[in-house]
N, C-alpha and C positions, 0 to 999 in steps of 0.2 A: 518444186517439190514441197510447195508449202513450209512453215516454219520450222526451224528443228527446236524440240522441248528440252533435251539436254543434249551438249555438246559434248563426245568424247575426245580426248588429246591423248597424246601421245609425244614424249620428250624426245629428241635425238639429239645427244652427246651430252655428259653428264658433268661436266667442270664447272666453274666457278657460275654460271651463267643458269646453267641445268638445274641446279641445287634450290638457286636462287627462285626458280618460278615452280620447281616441283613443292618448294614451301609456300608456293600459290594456291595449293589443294588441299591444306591440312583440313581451312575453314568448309562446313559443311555448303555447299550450293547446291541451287536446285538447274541451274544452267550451265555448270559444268562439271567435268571428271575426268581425273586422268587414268588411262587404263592401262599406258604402256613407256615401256622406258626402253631404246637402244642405244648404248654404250660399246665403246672399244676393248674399254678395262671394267672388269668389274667389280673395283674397288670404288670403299666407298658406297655402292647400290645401297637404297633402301632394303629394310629388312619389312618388306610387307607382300603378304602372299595375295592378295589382291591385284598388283597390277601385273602386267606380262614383261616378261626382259625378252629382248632381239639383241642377237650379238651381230645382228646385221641389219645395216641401217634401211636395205629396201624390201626386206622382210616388214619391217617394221609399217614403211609408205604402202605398201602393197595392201596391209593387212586389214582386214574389213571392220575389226576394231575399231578403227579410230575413223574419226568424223576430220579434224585439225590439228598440224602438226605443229610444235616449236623444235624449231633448229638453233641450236646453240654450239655449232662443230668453229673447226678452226675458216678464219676469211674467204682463205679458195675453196674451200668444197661446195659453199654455200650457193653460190650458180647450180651446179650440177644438181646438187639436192634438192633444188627449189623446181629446177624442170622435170626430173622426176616426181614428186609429190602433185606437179599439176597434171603429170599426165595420166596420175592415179585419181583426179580428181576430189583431191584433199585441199581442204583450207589450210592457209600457210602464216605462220606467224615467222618470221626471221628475224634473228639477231641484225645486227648492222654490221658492215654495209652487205648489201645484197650481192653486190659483184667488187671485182678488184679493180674493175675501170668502167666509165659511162657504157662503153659497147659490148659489155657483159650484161648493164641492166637495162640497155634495149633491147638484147636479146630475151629476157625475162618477160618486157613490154608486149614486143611481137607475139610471144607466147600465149600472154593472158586476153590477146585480141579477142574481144567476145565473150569474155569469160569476166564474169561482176565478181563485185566484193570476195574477192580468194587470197586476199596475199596484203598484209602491213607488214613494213620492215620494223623492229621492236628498237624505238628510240622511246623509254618507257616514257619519258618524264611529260609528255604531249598527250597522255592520258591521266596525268593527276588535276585534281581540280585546284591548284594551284595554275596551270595553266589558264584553266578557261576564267577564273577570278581576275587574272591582270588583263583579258580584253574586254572583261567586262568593265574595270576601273579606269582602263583608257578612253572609254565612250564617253567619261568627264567632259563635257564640253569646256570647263574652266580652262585646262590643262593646254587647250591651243593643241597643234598638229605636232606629229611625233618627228624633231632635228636629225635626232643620231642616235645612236646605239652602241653598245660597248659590250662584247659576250666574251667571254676567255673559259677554255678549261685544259688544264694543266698539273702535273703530278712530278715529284721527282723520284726516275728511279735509278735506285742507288749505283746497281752495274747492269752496265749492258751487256748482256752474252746473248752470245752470237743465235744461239738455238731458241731462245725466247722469243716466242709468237709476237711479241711487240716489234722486236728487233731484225725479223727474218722475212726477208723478201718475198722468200718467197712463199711464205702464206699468210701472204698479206699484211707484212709489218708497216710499221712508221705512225708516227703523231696525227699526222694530217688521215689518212683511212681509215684510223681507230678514234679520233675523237673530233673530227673535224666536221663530223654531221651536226654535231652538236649545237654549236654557233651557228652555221649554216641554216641548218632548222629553226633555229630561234627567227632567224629576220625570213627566213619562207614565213612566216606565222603573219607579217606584214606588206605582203608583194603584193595585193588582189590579186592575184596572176598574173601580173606584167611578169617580164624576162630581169631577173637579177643583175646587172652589171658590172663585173668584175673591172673595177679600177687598177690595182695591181695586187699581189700576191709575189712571198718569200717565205723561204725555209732554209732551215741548214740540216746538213747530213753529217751522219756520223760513222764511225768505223764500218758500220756493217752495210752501207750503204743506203739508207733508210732514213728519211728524214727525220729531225729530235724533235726539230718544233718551227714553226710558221706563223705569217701573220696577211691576213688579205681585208682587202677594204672594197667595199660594194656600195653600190648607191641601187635603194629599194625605190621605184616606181617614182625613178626621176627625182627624188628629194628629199630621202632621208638617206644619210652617210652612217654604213655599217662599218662597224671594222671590227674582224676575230681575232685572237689569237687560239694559239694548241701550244702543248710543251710537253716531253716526256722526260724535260730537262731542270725544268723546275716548278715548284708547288704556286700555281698560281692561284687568285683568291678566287675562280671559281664563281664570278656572278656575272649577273644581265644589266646594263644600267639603261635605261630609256630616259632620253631627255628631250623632253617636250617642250614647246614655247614656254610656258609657264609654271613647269614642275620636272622635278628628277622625280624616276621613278628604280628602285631596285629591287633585284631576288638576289638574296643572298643564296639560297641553296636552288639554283634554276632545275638543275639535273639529274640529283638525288631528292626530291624533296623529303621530309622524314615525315610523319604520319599528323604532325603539329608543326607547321610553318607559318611564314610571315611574305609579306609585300610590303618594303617602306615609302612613304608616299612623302615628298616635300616640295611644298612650294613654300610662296613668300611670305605667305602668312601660318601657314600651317606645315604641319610635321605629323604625321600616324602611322598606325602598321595596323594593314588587315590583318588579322590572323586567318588562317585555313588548316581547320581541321578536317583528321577522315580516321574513320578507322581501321582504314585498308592501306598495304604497302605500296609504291610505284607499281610496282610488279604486277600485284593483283589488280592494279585499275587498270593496263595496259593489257591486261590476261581476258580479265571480263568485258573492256570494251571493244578490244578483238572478236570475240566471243558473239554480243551483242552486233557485229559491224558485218558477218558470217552468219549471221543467223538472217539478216534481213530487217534485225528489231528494230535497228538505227544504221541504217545508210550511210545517215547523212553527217555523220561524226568525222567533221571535218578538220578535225583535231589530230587523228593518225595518220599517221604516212602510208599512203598507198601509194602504189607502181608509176602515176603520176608526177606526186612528189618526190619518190625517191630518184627518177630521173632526171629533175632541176638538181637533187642535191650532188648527185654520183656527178655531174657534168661541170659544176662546181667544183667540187674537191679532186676530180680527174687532171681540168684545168691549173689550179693550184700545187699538185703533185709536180706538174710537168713543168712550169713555168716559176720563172727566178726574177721578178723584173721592177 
């Protein structure tokens, strides 16, 4: 069908998540728009008589509106909503993770059999240009081959009840489902596509039955030693460290990057920090290069996660979930 000129979106489910990439549209572009918002509640809604409300979310997928959809609903709907929206033949951006176990997002895989560039799960921080800057810094040939790796991300929250989406089974709670793509994606970023090797993997659970926080150790393409943590238990510091023959390399903000960050670079003779500047949010680089990846303009941004990747990661973190060892 040839290139599309502007892409129209449409948001489903307006929480912390919804808010966050509907403030992706404030800036004028010529390559995208949003036209339409569906919501449960309608509080909170913008107050702009421009775009359309659906108080039903397959009103919304159905609607000839929208060119690309972002899904930001609670963990379990996100299966269902994603094979709908393909069977309406919509581009799909989704929240993480796609499904609640690996044979949720093979069943997503099966689906898009045949069907190109339709669907990134939104792990935003893999479209900020802070990412592609540290593979570019690692092509140092000084720096020697990359040993090991160190990625954590962790938060402490303060009570756990029982009804909170973190905490509830069953749509889709626990540490490891909600932030365990995170580190996982980081060392997919160095697999060339070999098979990931889970060495061992631990969690512990907490009253509601839900794991608080985990720790797994991989070994990437036979020889470099990953190891993650997750915690929904306590404030962990939140970085990537890469340690090469002959340099550490860090992000201190891997996952949020903020619009002005840094990469610190040390080896034995030296010490620097790239800076990387943009003057666009996470959001809006993961928004536009969706966008961009759906239109045909770049294929080959091999930077987001598509239906590919996110089934090394769900098959991982499924693994993980299930096993204590």
């Amino acid at each position: 069908n040839g290139l599309i000129d502007m892409m129209n979106w449409g948001i489903i489910g307006f929480g912390r998540m919804g808010k966050q990439y509907f403030d992706c549209f404030h800036q004028k572009n010529s390559k995208l728009k949003l036209v339409c918002i569906s919501s449960k509640t309608k509080k909170n809604l913008p107050k702009n008589m421009n775009i359309e409300f659906f108080q039903s979310y397959s009103d919304l997928i159905s609607s000839n509106l929208v060119d690309a959809i972002y899904i930001s609903t609670l963990n379990n709907t996100h299966k269902n909503l994603v094979i709908e929206a393909i069977n309406n033949d919509k581009k799909i951006l989704c929240e993480k993770p796609l499904g609640l176990n690996y044979e949720e997002v093979k069943e997503l895989d099966i689906k898009l059999k045949n069907k190109k560039n339709l669907l990134n799960e939104a792990i935003a921080y893999r479209a900020h240009p802070q990412t592609r800057e540290l593979l570019k810094i690692l092509k140092d040939k000084e720096f020697g081959r990359i040993k090991a790796i160190d990625s954590n991300f962790g938060f402490k929250v303060r009570k756990i009840k029982k009804d909170s989406r973190l905490f509830n089974k069953e749509v889709g709670g626990g540490s490891i489902l909600d932030l365990g793509c995170y580190p996982i994606s980081f060392f997919s970023l160095f697999s060339n596509n070999k098979e990931m090797k889970i060495i061992k993997s631990q969690h512990n659970m907490c009253e509601t039955n839900v794991d608080i926080d985990g720790e797994i150790s991989l070994k990437i393409n036979d020889e470099i030693d990953a190891h993650g943590t997750v915690s929904l238990r306590d404030n962990l510091n939140n970085f990537c460290k890469i340690y090469c023959e002959n340099a550490q390399i860090t992000l201190s903000e891997p996952w949020l990057p903020q619009k002005k960050t840094f990469i610190e670079v040390e080896t034995k003779s030296r010490y620097y920090k790239k800076i990387v500047s943009t003057n666009k949010s996470v959001y809006e680089h993961q928004i536009e290069a969706s966008t961009d990846f759906f239109s045909d303009k770049n294929p080959n941004l091999k930077l987001l996660i598509g239906i590919e990747q996110s089934l090394e990661i769900s098959k991982i973190i499924d693994f993980w979930i299930k096993n204590n060892n």
